[in-house]
Each structure stands twice: as structure tokens, then as C-alpha cells.
Chimera marker file (.cmm) of the C-alpha trace (Angstrom):
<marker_set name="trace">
<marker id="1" x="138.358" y="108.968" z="-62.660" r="1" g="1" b="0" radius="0.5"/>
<marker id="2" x="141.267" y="111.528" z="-63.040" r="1" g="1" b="0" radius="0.5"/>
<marker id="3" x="140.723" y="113.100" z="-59.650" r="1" g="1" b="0" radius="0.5"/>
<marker id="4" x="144.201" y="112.811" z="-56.851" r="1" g="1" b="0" radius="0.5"/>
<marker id="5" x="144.047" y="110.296" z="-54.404" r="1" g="1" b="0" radius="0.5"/>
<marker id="6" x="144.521" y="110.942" z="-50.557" r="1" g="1" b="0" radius="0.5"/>
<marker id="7" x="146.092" y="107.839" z="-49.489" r="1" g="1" b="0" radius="0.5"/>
<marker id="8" x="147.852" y="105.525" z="-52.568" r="1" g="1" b="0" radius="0.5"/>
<marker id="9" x="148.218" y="102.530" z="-50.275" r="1" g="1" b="0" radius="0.5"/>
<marker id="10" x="144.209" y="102.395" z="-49.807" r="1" g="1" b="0" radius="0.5"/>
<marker id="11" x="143.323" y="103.183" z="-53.627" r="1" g="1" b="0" radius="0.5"/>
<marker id="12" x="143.180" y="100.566" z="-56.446" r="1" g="1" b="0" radius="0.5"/>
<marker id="13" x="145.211" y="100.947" z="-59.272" r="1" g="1" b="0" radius="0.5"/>
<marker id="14" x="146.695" y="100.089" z="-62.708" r="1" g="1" b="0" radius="0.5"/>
<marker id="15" x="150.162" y="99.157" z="-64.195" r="1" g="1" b="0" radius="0.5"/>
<marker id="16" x="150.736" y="100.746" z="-67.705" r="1" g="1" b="0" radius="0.5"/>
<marker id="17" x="153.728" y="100.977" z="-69.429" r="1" g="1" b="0" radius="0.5"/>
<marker id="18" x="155.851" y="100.881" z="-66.166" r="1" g="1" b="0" radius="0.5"/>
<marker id="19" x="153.495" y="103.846" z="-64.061" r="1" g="1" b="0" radius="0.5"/>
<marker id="20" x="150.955" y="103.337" z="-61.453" r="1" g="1" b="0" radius="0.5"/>
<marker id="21" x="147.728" y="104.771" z="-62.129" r="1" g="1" b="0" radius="0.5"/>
<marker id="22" x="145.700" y="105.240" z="-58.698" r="1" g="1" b="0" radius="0.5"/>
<marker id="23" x="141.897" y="105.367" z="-58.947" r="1" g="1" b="0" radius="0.5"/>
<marker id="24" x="139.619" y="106.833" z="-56.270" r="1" g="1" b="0" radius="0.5"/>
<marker id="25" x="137.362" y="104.824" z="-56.959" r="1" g="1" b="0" radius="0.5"/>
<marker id="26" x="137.696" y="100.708" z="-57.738" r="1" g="1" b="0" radius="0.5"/>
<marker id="27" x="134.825" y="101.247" z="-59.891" r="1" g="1" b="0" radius="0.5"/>
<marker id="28" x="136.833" y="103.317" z="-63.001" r="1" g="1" b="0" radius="0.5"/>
<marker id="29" x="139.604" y="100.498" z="-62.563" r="1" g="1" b="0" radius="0.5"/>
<marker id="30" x="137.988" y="98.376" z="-65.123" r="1" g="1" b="0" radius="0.5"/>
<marker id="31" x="137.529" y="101.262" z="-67.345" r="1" g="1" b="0" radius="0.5"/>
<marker id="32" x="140.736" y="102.363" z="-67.319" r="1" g="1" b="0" radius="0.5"/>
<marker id="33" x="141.947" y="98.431" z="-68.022" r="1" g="1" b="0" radius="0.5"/>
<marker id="34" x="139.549" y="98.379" z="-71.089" r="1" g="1" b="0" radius="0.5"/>
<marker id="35" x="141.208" y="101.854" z="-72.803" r="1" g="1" b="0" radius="0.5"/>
<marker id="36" x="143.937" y="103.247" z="-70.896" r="1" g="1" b="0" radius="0.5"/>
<marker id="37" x="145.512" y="105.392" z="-73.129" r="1" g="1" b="0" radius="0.5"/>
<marker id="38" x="141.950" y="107.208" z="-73.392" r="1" g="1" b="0" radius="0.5"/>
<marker id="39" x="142.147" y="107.895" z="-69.959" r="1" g="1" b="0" radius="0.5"/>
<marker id="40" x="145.484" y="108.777" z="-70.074" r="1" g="1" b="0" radius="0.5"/>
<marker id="41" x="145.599" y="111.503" z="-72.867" r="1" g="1" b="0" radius="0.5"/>
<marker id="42" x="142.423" y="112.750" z="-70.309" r="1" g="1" b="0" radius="0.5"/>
<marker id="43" x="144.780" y="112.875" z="-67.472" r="1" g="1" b="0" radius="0.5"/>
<marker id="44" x="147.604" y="114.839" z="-69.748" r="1" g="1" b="0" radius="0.5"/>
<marker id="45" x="145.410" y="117.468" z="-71.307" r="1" g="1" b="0" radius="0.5"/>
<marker id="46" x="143.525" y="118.050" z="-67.540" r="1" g="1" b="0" radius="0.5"/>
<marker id="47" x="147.225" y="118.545" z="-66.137" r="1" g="1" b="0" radius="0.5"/>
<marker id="48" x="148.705" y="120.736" z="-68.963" r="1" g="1" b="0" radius="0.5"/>
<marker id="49" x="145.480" y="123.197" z="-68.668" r="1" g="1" b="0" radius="0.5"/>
<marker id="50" x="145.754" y="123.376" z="-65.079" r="1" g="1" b="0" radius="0.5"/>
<marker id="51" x="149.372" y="124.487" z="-65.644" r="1" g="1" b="0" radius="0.5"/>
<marker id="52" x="148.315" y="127.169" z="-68.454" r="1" g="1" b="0" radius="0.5"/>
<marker id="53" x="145.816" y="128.306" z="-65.688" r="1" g="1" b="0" radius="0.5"/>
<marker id="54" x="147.951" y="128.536" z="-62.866" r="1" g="1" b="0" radius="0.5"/>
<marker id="55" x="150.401" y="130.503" z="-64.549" r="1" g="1" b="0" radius="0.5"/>
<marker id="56" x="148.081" y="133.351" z="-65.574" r="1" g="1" b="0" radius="0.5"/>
<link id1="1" id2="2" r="1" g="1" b="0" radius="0.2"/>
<link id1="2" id2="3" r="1" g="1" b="0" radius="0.2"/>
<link id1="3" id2="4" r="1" g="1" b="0" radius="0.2"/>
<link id1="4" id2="5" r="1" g="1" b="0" radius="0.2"/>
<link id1="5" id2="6" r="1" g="1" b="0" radius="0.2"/>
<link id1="6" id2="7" r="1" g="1" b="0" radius="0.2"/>
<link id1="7" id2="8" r="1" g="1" b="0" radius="0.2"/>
<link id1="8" id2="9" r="1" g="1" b="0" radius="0.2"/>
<link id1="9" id2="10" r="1" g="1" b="0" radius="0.2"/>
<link id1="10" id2="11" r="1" g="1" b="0" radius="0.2"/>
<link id1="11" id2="12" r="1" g="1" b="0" radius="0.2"/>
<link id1="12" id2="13" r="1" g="1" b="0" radius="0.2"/>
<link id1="13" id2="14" r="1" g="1" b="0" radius="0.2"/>
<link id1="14" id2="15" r="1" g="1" b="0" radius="0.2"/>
<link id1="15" id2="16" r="1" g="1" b="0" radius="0.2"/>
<link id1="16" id2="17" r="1" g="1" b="0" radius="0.2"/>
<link id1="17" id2="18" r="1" g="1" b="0" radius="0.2"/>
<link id1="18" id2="19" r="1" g="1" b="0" radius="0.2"/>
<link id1="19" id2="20" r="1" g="1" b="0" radius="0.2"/>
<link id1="20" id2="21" r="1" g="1" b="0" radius="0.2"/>
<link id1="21" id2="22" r="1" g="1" b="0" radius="0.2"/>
<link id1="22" id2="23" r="1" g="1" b="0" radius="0.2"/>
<link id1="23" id2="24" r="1" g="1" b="0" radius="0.2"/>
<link id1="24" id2="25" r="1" g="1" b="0" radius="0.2"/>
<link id1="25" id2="26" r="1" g="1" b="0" radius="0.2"/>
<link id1="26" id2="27" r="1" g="1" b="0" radius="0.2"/>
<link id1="27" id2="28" r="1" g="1" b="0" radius="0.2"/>
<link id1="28" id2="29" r="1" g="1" b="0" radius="0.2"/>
<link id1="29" id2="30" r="1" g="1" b="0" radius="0.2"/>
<link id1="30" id2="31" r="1" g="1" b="0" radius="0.2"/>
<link id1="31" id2="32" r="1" g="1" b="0" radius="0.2"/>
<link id1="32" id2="33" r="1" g="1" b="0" radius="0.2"/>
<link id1="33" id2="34" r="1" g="1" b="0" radius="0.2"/>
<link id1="34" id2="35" r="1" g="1" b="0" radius="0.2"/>
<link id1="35" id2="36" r="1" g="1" b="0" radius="0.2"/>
<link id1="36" id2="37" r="1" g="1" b="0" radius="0.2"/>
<link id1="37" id2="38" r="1" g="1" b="0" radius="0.2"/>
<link id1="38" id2="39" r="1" g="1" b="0" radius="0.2"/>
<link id1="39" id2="40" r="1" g="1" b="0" radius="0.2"/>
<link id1="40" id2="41" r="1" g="1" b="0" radius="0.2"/>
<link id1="41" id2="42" r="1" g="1" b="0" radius="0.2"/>
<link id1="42" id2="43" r="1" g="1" b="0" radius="0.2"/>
<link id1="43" id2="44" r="1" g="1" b="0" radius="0.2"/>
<link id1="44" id2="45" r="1" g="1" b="0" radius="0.2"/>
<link id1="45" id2="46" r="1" g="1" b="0" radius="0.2"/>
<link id1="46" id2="47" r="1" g="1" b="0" radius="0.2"/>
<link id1="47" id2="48" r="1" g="1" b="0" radius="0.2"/>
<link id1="48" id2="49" r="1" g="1" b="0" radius="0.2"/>
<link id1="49" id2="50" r="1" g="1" b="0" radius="0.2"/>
<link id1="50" id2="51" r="1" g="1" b="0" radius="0.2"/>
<link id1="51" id2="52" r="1" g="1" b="0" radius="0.2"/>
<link id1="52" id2="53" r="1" g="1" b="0" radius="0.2"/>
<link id1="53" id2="54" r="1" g="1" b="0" radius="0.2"/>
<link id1="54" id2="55" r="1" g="1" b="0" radius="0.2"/>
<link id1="55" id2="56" r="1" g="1" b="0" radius="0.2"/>
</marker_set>
């Protein structure tokens, strides 16, 4: 789950609180549905250490 997608208009995805989350997979869909914010608060702390990183 939390990896980009290639091509949105192929991918399944989630509403949640007004955003589109994309899934590469349709698999994590249903995981995502069951706990989003979870997944979400994965997805934040993934981005904001790949921005620490890339500004080293």
C-alpha cells in the first residue's frame, strides 16, 4: 500500500475526508476502508522522511 501509482484512471481507490487515495493494488483497498487513518498517518510520516532525506 503507500507506493505512487502510474496511471490513477486504472488504479482503485478510496474517498476520505474529501481526497482520493489511489491503491496499486485493489487488494489494500479493503484495508485501507477498514482503518484509513492508520494508513494515512503511514503515508504522512513516509512523505515527511523522504523530505528530511532529500534535503540532506
Amino acid at each position: 500500500m503507500l507506493e505512487e501509482v502510474e496511471d490513477p484512471s486504472d488504479a482503485a481507490y478510496s474517498a476520505y475526508q474529501g481526497k482520493r487515495y489511489y491503491f496499486c493494488c485493489p487488494a489494500c483497498k479493503p484495508k485501507f476502508d477498514k482503518n484509513p487513518r492508520k494508513y494515512i498517518r503511514a503515508l504522512k510520516n513516509k512523505q515527511a522522511q523522504a523530505k528530511r532525506t532529500s534535503s540532506r
